[in-house]
N, C-alpha and C positions, 0 to 999 in steps of 0.2 A: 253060591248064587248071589246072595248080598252083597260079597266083595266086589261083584262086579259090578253095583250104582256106582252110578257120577253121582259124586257128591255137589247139589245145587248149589246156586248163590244163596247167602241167604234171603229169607220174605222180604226184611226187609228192605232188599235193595230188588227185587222185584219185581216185574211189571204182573195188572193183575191176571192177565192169559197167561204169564211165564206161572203162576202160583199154581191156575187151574190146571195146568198141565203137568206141574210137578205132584199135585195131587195125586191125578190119575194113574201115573208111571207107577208112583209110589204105591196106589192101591193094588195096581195088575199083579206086581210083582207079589205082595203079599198074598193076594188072591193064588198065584201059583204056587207059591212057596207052601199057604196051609192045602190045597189038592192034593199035594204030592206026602205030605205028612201030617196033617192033621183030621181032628177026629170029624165026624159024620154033622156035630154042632158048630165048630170053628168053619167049615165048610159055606153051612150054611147060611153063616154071620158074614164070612166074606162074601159072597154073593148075592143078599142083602145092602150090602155096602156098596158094592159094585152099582145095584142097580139104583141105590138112591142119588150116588153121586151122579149118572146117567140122565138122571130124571133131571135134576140139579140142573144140568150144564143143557141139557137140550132146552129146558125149560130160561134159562139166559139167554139161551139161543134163536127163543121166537120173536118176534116183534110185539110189543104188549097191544092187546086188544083196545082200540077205543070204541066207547058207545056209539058211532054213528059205525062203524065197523059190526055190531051185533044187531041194530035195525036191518028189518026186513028179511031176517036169515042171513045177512052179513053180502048180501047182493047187494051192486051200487047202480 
């Protein structure tokens, strides 16, 4: 299953969504990889990682809050 990654460019030649997304690929795969043979703790390290990277990237993914944005209940 490993043999089958494409092996990336490297970081440093790329862009920073090309990084986050090699992340990801690269966690899933792990993440499957211990499912399928690893113990009941690696398990649960991998799905822990899964979901902080999640948190991560969704949290990039918002528009950051400004203070006239949290007046009033965030109503304009």
């Amino acid at each position: 299953m490993i043999g089958a990654l494409k092996k990336p460019r490297p970081t440093d030649q790329m862009t920073a969504t090309e990084r986050h997304e090699a992340m990801v690929r690269a966690c899933i795969a792990a993440y499957e990889t211990v499912q399928e043979s690893g113990t009941r703790e690696m398990q649960l390290a991998a799905r822990i990682l899964l979901k902080l990277i999640g948190d991560q990237l969704a949290q990039q993914a918002m528009p950051p809050v400004s203070d006239a944005d949290t007046e009033n209940g965030g109503e304009t």
